[in-house]
C-alpha positions in Angstrom: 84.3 89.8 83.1 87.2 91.4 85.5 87.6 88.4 86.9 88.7 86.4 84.3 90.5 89.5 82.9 92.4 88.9 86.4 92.9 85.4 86.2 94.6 86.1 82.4 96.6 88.8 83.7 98.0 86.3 86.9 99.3 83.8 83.8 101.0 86.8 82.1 102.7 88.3 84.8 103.9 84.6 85.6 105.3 84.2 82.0 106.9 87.5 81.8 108.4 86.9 84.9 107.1 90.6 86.1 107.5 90.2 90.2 105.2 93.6 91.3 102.5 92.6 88.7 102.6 88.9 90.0 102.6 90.1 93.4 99.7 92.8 93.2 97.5 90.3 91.1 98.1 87.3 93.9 97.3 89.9 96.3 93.8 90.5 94.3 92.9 86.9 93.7 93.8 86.4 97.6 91.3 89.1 98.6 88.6 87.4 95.6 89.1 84.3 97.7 88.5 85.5 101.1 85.2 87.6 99.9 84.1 84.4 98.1 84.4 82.3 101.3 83.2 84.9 103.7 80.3 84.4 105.9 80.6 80.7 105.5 79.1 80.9 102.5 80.6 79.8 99.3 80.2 82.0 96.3 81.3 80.9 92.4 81.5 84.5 91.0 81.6 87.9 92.5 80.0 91.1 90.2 82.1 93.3 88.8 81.2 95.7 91.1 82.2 94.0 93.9 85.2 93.0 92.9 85.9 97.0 92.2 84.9 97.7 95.6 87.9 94.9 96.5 90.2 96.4 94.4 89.6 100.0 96.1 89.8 98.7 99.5 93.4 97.2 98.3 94.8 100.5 96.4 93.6 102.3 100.0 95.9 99.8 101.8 99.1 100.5 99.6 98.5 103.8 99.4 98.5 104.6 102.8 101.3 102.2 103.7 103.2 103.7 101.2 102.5 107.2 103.0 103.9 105.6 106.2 107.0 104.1 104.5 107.8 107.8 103.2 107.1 109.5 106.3 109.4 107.0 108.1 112.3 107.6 105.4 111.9 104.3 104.0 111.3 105.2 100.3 112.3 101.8 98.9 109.4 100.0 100.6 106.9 103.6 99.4 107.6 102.6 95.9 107.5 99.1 96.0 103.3 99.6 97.3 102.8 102.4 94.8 104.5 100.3 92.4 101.4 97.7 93.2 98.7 100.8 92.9 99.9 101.3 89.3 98.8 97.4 89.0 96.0 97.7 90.7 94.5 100.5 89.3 94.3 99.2 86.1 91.6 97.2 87.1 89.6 100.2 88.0 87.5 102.1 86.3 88.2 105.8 84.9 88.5 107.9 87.8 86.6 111.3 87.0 88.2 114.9 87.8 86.8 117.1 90.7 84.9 119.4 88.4 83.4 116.2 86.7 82.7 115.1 90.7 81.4 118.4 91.5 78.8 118.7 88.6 77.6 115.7 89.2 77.4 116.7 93.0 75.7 119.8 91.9 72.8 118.1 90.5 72.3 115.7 93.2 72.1 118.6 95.3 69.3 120.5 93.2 67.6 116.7 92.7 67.1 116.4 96.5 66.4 120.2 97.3 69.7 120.0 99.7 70.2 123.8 101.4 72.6 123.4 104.1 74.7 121.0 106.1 71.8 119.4 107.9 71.4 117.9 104.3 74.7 116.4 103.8 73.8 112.9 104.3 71.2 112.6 102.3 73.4 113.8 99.5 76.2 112.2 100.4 74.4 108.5 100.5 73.1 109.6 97.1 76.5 110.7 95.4 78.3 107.9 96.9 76.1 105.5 95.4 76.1 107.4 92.1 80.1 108.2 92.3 80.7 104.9 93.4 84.3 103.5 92.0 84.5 106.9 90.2 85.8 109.2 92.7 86.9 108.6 96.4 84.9 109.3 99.5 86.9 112.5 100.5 87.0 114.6 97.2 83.2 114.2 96.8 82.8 115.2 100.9 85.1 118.2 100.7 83.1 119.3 97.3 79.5 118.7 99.4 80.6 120.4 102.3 82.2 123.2 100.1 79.0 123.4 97.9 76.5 123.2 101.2 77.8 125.7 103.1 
């Protein structure tokens, strides 16, 4: 289970004394903990698939704070959140290439009889479900609107 894969990894970084991998795995566990206690509710585990979708949300963050860092000439802080990502994405799974996206878009496409742009949602919804941790929202939109119109 990732989680407990996380938890191990927390007690390693503390022992090696590794300060970006001890800080990008609290940041994890913090986010774990606020999706567990969301909604006033009180959940014991979270799916793997949720705590993927976590994980994303976090590599999002650091990439585009690192992209703010650079573009304000602050590359010190840039590497220091790409420095996290590298962390992070470990926990991820395998992320597939754009022609690996774009076959599998191309199929959803024939699977739905999709023609033209009026179609794009319903392949979209589709791919994102099927592409889901695999490939991020923008590649597989630029390939549907590339392969729609």
């Amino acid at each position: 289970m990732l989680e407990q894969q996380i938890q191990n990894d927390l007690k390693a970084a503390m022992l090696a004394k590794d300060k970006v991998a001890l800080a990008s795995i609290r940041g994890i566990k913090a986010a774990i903990l606020l999706a567990k206690t969301a909604e006033g509710g009180q959940k014991d585990t979270l799916e793997d698939a949720e705590l993927i979708k976590i994980i994303q949300k976090l590599v999002k963050q650091r990439k585009e704070s690192a992209a703010i860092y650079s573009q304000q000439n602050r590359p010190e802080l840039a590497e220091n959140e790409l420095a996290e990502v590298a962390v992070m994405e470990k926990y991820l799974p395998k992320a597939l290439s754009e022609e690996e996206v774009e076959a599998i878009v191309k199929q959803i496409i024939a699977d739905t009889g999709a023609s033209s742009m009026a179609d794009m949602g319903k392949v979209m919804g589709t791919a994102t479900k099927q592409l889901a941790g695999q490939a991020d929202g923008r590649v597989i939109s630029s390939i549907v609107k590339r392969l729609l119109s």
